[in-house]
C-alpha positions as CSV (number, residue, x, y, z in Angstrom):
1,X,-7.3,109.1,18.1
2,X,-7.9,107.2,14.5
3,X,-4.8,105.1,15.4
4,X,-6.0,104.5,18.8
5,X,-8.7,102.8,17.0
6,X,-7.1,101.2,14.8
7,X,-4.8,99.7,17.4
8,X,-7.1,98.8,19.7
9,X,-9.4,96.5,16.5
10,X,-6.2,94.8,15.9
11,X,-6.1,93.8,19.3
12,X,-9.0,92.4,19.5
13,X,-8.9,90.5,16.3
14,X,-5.5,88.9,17.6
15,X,-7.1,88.1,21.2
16,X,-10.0,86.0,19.3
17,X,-7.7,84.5,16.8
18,X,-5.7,83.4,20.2
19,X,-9.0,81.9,21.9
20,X,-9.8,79.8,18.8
21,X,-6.5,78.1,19.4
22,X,-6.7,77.8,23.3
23,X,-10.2,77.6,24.2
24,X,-12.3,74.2,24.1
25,X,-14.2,73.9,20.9
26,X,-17.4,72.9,23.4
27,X,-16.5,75.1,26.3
28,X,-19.9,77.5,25.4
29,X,-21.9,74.5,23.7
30,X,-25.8,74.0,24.9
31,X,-25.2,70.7,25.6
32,X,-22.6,71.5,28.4
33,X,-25.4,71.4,31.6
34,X,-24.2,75.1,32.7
35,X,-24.0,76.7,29.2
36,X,-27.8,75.4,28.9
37,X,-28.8,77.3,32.0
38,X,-26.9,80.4,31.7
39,X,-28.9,81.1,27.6
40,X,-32.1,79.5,28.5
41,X,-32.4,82.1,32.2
42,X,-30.8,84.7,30.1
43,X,-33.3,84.7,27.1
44,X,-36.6,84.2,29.7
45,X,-35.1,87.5,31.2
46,X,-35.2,88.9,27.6
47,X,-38.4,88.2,26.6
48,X,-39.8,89.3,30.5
49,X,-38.2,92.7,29.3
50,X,-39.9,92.9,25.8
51,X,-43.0,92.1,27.3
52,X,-42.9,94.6,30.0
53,X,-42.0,97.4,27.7
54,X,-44.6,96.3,25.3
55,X,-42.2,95.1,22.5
56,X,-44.1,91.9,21.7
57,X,-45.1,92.3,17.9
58,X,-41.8,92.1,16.2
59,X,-42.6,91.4,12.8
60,X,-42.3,95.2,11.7
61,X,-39.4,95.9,13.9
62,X,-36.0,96.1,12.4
63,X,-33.2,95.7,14.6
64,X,-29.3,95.2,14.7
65,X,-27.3,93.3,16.4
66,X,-23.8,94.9,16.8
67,X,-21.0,92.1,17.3
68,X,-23.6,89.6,16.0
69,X,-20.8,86.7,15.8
70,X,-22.4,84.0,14.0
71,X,-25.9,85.3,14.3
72,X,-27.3,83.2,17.1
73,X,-29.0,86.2,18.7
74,X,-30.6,87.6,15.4
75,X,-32.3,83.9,14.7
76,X,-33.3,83.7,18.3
77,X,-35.3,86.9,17.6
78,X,-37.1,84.8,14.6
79,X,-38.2,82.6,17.0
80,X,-39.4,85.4,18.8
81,X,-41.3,86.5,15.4
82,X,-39.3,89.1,14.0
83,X,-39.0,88.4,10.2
84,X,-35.5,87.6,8.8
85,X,-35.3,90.5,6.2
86,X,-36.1,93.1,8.9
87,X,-32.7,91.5,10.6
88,X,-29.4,92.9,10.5
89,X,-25.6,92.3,12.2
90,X,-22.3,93.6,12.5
91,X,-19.2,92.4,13.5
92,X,-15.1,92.7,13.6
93,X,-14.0,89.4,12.8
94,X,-14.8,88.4,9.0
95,X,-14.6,84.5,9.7
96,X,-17.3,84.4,12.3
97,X,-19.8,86.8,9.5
98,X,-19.2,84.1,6.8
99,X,-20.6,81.4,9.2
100,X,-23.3,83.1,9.6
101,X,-24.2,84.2,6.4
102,X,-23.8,80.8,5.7
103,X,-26.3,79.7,7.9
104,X,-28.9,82.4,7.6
105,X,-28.8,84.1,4.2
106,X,-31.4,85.7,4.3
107,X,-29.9,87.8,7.2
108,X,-27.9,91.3,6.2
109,X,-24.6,90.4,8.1
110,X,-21.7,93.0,7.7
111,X,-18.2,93.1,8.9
112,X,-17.5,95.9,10.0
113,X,-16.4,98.7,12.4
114,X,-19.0,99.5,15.0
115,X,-18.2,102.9,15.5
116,X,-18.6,103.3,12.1
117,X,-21.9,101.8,11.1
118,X,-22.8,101.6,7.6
119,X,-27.1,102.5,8.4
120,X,-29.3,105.8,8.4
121,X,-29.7,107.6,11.3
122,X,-33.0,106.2,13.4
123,X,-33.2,102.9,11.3
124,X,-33.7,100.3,13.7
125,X,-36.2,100.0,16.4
126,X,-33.8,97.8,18.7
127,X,-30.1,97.4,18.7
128,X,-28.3,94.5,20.5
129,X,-25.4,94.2,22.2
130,X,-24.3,91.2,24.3
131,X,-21.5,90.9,25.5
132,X,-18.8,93.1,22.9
133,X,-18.1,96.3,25.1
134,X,-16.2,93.9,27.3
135,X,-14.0,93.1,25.3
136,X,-13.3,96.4,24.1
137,X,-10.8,98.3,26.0
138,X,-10.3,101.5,24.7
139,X,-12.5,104.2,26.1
140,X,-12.7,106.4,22.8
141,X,-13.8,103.3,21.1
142,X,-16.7,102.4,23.5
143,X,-17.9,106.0,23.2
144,X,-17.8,105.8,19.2
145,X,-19.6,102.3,19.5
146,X,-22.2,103.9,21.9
147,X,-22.6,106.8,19.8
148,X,-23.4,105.1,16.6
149,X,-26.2,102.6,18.4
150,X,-27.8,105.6,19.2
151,X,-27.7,107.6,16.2
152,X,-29.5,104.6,14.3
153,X,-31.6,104.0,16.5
154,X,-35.4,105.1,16.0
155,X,-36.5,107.7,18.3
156,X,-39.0,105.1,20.3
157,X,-36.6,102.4,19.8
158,X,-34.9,100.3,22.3
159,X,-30.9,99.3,23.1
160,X,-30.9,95.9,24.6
161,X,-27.6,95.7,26.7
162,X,-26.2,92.2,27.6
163,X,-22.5,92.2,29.1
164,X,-20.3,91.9,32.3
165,X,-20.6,94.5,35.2
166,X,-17.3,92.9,36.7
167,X,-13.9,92.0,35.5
168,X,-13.1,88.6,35.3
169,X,-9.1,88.2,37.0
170,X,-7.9,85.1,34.7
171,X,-8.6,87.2,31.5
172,X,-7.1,90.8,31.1
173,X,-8.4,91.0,27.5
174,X,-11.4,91.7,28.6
175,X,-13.1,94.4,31.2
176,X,-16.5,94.7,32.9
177,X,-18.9,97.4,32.5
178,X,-20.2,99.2,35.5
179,X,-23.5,101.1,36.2
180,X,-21.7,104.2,35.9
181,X,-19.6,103.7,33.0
182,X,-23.2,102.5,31.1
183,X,-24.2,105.8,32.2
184,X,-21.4,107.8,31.1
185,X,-21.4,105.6,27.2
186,X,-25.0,106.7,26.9
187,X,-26.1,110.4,28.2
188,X,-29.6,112.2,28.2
189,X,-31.1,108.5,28.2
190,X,-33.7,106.6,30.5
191,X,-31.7,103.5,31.7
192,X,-33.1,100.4,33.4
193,X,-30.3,97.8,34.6
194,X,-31.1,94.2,36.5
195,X,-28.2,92.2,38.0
196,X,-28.9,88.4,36.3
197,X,-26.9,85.3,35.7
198,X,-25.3,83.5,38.0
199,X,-21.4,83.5,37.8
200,X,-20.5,81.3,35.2
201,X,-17.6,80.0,37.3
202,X,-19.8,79.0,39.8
203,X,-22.5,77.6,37.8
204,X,-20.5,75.0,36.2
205,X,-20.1,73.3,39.2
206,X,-23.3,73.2,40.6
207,X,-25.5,72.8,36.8
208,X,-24.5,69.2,36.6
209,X,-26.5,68.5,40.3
210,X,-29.1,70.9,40.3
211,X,-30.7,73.4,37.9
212,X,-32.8,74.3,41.4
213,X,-29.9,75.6,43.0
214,X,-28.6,77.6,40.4
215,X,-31.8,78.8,40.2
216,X,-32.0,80.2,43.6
217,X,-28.3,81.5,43.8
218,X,-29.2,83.8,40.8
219,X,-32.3,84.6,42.7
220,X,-30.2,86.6,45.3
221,X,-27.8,88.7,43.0
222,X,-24.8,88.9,44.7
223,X,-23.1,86.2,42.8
224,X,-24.5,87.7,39.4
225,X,-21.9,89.1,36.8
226,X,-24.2,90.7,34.4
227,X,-26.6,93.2,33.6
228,X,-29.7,92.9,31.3
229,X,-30.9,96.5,30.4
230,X,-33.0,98.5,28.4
231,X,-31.3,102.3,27.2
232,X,-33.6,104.7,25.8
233,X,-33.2,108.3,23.7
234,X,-34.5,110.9,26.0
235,X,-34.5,111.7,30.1
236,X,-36.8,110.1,31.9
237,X,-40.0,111.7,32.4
């Protein structure tokens, strides 16, 4: 089972190593019209989630990011006013956790192993994850990943899930995650999923016209690829 592991973190190194030599350098920049739309809906739907589970005052909240990449997410949660030394993030690939040490310093970034994370049990009050159990393919490894969020994380803490429900057919490194699969990763917990962002695909031809439209496309779900959720220790009362 180790060497499945070990195999499969290879792989995925060697998949990103491949995409920095094949994909656009500005295919997933802010400026592009779709990209813009795609983070600013996605991170109004966030902090509509916070506020309706009451996690608003984040100053005293410690939380992880687990594949963190360059730690865009983490400093978005600044903005949101959690405090930079309460602010930590994990990921595989060691270039991408030098970038963003060298951008936020005062950020505890990590490479590392997911399903082996270096914190006490019930440390953080929310863990991130957006988009990484995609590209993981390996079932024992999702369930080690899954495992550890929750064993660090604080009894009346919060998992904030980000990622594909669907597979995307040009790219076979990576795989969505169903509703049931979410289910299966994290047992015994209370689970709240919403369908959001409008197929990326789909938005980039229609972002450059009309923010309005894409807009009202993601408004009726059915072209949606994602799920924003909250996951929670405990069954629902």
């Amino acid at each position: 089972m180790m060497i499945k592991n070990v195999d499969e973190k290879e792989r995925i190194v060697r998949v990103y190593e491949r995409r920095k030599r094949t994909i656009q350098s500005d295919l997933y920049s802010c400026f592009d019209p779709a990209n813009f739309f795609i983070i600013q809906k996605r991170d109004s739907e966030v902090l509509i989630l916070l506020k309706k589970i009451g996690f608003t005052l984040l100053k005293d909240k410690r939380i992880l990011d687990v594949g963190c990449g360059i730690g865009d997410e983490l400093r978005n949660f600044i903005r949101y006013g959690a405090l930079p030394e309460n602010l930590c993030g994990v990921d595989l690939l060691s270039d991408r956790v030098e970038i963003a040490k060298k951008i936020s310093p005062n950020i505890d970034f990590r490479c590392g192993d997911a399903s082996k994370l270096p914190y006490e049990d019930e440390s953080f009050d929310i863990v991130l994850q957006y988009t990484v159990f995609t590209s993981i393919l390996d079932r024992q490894m999702k369930k080690g990943i899954a495992g550890e969020m929750l064993r660090v994380l604080k009894p009346n803490g919060i998992i904030l899930w980000y990622d594909y429900h669907m597979n995307n057919p040009k790219n076979p490194d990576v795989k969505g995650v169903r509703k049931k699969e979410i289910y299966e990763l994290f047992p015994h917990c209370q689970i709240y999923l919403k369908c959001i962002t409008l197929a990326p695909p789909i938005t980039r031809l229609i972002a450059p016209y009309s923010y309005l439209a894409c807009y009202l496309l993601e408004k009726l779900k059915i072209f949606n690829t994602h799920y924003l959720g909250i996951i929670k220790k405990g069954e629902t009362v």
